[in-house]
N, C-alpha and C positions, 0 to 999 in steps of 0.2 A: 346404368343403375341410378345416376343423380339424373338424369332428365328425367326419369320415369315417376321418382316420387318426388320432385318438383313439382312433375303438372298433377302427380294426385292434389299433393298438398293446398294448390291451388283451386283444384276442382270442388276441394271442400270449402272453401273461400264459396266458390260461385255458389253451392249449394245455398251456403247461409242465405245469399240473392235471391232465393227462389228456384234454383233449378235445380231441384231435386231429381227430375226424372236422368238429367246428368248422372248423377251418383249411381241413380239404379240401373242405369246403361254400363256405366265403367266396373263398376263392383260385380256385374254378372259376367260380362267379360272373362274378368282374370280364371284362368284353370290353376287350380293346385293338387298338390303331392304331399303326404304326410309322412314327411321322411321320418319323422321322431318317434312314433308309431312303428312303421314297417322294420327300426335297425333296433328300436331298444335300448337296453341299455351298455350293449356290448360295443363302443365307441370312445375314444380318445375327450379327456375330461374336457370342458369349459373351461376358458380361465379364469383365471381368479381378479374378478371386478377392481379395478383400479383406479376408476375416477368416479367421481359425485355426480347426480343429476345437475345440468348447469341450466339458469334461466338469465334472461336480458330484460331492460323495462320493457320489452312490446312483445315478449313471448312470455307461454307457459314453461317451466318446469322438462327439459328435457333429459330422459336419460342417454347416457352414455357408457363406453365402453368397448373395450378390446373388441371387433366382430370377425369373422373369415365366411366368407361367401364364398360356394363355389357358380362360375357361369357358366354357363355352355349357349353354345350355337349349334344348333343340329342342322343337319345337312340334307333332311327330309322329313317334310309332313305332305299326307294326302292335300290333295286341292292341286287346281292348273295352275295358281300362282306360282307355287314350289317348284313343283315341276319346271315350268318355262324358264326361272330364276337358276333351273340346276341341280336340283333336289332329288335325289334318287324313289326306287320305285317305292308304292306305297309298302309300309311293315321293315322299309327297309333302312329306317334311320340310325342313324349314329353320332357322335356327339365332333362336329366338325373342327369345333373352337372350343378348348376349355381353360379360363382362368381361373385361378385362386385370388379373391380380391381382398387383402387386409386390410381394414380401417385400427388405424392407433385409438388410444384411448379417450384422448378428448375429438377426434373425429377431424384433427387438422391435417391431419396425413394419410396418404394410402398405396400402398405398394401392391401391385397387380402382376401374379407369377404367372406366367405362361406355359403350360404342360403341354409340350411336342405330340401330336397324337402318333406318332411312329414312335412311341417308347415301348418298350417290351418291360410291360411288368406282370405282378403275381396278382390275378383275379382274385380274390375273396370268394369264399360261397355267399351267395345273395339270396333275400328271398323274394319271392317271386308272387305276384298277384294272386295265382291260382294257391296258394302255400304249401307251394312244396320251395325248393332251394335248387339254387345253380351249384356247379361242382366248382371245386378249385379249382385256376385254371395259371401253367405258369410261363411266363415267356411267349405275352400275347400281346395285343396291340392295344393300349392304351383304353381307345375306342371304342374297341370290344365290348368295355362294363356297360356301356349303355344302348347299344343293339343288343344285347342281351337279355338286359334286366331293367333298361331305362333309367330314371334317373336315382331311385333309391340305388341301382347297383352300382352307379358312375360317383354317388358320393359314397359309398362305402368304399371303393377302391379307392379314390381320392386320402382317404381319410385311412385307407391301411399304407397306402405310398410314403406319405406325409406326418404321420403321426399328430394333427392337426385336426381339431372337430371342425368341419364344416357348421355356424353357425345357422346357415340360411341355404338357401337354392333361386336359382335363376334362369330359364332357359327362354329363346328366341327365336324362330325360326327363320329362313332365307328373307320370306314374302314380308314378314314383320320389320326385322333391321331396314330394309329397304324403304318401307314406307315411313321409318320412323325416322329415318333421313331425312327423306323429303320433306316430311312437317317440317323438321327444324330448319330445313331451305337449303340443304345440302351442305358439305363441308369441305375444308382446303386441304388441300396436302400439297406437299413437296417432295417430289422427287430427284435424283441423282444420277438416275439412267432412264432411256427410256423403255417404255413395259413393253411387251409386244409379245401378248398371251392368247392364241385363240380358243383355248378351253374354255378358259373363264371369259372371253371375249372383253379383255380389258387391252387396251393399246394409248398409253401415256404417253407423250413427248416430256423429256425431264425438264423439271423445273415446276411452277406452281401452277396447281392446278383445282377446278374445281368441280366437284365431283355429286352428280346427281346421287339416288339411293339407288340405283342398282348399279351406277360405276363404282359408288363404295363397296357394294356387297362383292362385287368382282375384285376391286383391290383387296377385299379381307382374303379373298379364296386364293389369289394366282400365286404360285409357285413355278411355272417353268420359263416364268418372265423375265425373273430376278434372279440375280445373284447363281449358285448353283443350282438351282432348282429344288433346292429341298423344302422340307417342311421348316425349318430354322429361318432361312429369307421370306417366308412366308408369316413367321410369325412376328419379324421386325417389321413389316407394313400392319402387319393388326394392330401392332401397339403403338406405331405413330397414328393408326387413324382414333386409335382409344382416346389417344393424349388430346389430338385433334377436337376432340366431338366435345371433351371435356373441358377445355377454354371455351367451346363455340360456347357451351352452357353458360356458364362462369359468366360468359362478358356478351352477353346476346340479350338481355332484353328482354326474357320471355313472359316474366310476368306481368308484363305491358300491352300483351296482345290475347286477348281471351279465344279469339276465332283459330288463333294460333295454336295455341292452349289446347284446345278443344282437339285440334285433327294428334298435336302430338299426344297427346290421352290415349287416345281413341284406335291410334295404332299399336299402341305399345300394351295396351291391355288388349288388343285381340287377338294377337299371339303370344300373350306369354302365362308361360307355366312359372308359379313361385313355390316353396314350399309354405305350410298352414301360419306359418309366422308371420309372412309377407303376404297376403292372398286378399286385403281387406284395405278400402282406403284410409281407415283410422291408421293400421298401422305402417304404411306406404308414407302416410302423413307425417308421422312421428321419425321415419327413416330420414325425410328428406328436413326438418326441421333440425335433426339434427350434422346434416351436413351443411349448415349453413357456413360454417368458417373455412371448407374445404376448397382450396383453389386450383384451377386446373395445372398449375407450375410445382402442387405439392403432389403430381401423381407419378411418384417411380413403377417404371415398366420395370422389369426385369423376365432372366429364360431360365426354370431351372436346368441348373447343369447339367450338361449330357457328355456321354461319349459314344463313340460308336458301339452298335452291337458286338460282341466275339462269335457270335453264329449270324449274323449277319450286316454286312455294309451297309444298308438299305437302313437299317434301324439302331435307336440309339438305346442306352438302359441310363436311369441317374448315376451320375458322377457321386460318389459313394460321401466322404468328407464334405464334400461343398454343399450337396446337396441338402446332406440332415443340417449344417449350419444354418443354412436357409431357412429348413421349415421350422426349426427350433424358434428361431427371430420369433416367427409368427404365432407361438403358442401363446 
């Protein structure tokens, strides 16, 4: 999310330059969702504004404030890139990865919750493009809300789980994360055993390593590599390679290299879906201006708690007590 409206922010830079046709290449790009539209007003409140717009001598006037993003990674979009990357068949996406990303109030801290997609919980009824509504659905896979109903239905269940408005939306697909690796020149990681996954086709020797954009995208995927094969050691590699991507940013330079700039742009809006808040380089602009004091050693990962399922081993439900603490933090 910070390398993305970095290089908008910058993009509007290069515009001032003259290269407008930039702007209007990246601004068509982005696809959005109007989530605020489609749920109404029957959603868990806002919170209640805490800090002042803050300005420095060489910026404008930013605002700030409490935010909760939800992300996802989906696991299939049409196209041969997805596919060869691992992506299931077309129509037949679902949300692979999803985090809850909190920014504090002045924007100097961020806690990033990790939602197991083997969780069994309670679908919401959702409404649906065509406008009719999905059923209630209880003791289902996590996942489910967005193969279902796509992303308005994955942030309404988010947001019935959680008690938590989803401020914003974010999604990314295989073909995308992967290129948007590479712009940035790939990233390091460290490991502690070695991988040795043929699904995802990731095989690591432990210790550091570094990692092109489709070895990361296989690091974000593999689970029967590591640890016991669940969804849980799979979700402790996405969030060192989060932490990971998030120093690269912080301490890489980027705004040094325009040609640089340009490809990391230029992948990151061609797949990604934002909701209408986010969908616009003014306000991608104004996102990453206001992360300016955010460092990658202020990003707590965390998993919300889980236990196993009582109808099933295989799957987990939230950890009742710990969990609402959790999401409560974040209102």
């Amino acid at each position: 999310m910070k390398v993305v409206a970095i290089a908008f922010g910058c993009v509007l830079v290069l515009v001032g330059a003259g290269a407008g046709w930039a702007y209007w290449h990246f601004e068509h790009n982005i696809r959005s969702v109007d989530i605020d539209r489609a749920l109404g007003a029957d959603r868990p409140a806002r919170p209640t504004p805490t800090a002042a717009p803050s300005a420095s001598q060489d910026t404008a006037p930013v605002d700030k404030g409490v935010l909760n993003f939800l992300v996802l990674g989906s696991d299939s979009r049409t196209g041969a890139e997805n596919k060869a990357l691992g992506g299931g068949e077309d129509g037949g996406a679902r949300s692979d990865t999803a985090m809850v990303v909190h920014l504090n109030a002045d924007r100097t801290e961020a806690t990033v919750v990790s939602i197991p997609r083997d969780t069994l919980v309670e679908r919401p009824s959702c409404p649906t493009e065509s406008g009719g509504t999905t059923a209630v659905a209880y003791d289902v896979m996590f996942n489910s809300a967005y193969a279902v109903g796509g992303p308005v239905c994955a942030v309404k269940t988010v947001e019935h789980l959680t008690g938590v408005r989803m401020d914003h939306y974010l999604e990314i697909d295989f073909a995308g994360f992967a290129k948007l690796v590479d712009a940035l020149g790939g990233v390091d990681v460290t490991t502690t055993e070695d991988i040795d996954d043929d699904l995802s086709h990731l095989h690591l020797e432990a210790g550091a390593n570094h990692l092109d954009g489709e070895q990361a995208l296989a690091f974000a995927r593999t689970r029967h590599g590591v640890g016991d094969g669940s969804d849980l050691g799979r979700i402790k590699l996405q969030q060192q390679l989060v932490k990971s991507l998030v120093g690269k940013v912080s301490t890489d330079g980027l705004l040094t290299d325009p040609a640089r700039l340009y490809r990391i742009a230029d992948a990151a809006t061609g797949s990604l879906v934002a909701d209408t808040g986010l969908d616009s380089l003014p306000e991608l602009s104004d996102l990453a201006r206001s992360l300016r004091d955010l460092p990658g050693d202020a990003v707590r990962t965390v998993v919300m708690p889980v236990v196993p399922a009582p109808t099933d081993a295989n799957r987990v439900v939230a950890r009742g007590p710990e969990a609402r603490k959790l999401w409560e933090s974040l209102r």
